[in-house]
N, C-alpha and C positions, 0 to 999 in steps of 0.2 A: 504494500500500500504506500509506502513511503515514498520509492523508489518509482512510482506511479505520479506521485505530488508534487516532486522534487524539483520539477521543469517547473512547474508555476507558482511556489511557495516557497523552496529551497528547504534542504536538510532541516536544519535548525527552528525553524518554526513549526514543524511539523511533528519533529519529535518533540518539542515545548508542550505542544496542545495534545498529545499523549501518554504525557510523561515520561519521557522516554530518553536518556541523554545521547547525545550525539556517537561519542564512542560506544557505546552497547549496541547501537546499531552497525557499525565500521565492524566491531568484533562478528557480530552474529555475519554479517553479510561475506565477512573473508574466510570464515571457517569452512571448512571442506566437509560434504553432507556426510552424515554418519552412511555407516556399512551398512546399516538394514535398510535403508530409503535405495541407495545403491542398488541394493539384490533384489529389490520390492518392484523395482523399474526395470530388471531385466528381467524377473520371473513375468508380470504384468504382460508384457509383449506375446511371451512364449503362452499364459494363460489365453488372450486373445484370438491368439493366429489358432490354438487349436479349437477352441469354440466356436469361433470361425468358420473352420475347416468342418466341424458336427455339424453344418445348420444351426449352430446355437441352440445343440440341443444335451451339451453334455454338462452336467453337473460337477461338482467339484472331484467327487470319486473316481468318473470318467476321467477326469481331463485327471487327475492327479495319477491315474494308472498310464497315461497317454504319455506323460511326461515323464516318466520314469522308464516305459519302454525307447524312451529316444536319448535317455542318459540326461536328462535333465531333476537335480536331486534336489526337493524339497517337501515339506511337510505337508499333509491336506489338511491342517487347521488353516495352516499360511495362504493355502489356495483357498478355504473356504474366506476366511481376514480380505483377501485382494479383489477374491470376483466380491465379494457384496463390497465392499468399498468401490467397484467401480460399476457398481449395478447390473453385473452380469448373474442371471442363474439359468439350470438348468430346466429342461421339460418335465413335467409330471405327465404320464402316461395313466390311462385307465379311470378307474373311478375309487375315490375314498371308499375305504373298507367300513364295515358299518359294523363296530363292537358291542353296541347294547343296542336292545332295544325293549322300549317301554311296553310294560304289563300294563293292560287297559284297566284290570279289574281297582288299581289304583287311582280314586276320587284326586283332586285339585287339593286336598287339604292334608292329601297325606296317610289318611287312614283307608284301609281295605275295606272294601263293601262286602255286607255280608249277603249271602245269595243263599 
């Protein structure tokens, strides 16, 4: 955002009205991104191309077994953390399975009718 401002307001005003000093911004802007943003932006590419390549139809398990047959080594929690951070998921096929279902002889109030 700064770095956005900077042409029409200059550094120093901008980090004044967010409290922000001058040098903590030069610090933060010249550090070199950590390792995990690094690996996060080459896995992300490789997640894409092969959901991609499904139709956009593979889920994180798919794609995490896909990538792993091509020597590419990382975790499926990490796959599942990236595609929802970049609003990819998979297809759901079929129809929800239906685990209870309601006994009629049960009134609204909870008590069993006697017959």
């Amino acid at each position: 955002m700064i770095n956005h401002l900077r042409d029409d307001f200059g550094v120093e005003p901008v980090c004044r009205e967010l409290d922000l000093s001058v040098s903590a911004f030069n610090a933060r802007r010249r550090r070199p991104k950590p390792a995990r943003r690094l690996r996060d932006e080459q896995l992300i590419a490789h997640i894409r191309r092969v959901h991609d390549a499904s139709g956009q139809t593979y889920g994180a398990r798919r794609i995490h077994r896909q990538l792993r047959r091509e020597g590419v080594l990382a975790a499926r929690c990490t796959i599942e953390r990236l595609m929802s951070k970049d609003g990819l998921e998979g297809v759901i096929r079929g129809q929800r399975r239906r685990t209870t279902i309601p006994e009629l002889s049960w009134r609204c109030c909870g008590r069993r009718s006697r017959r």
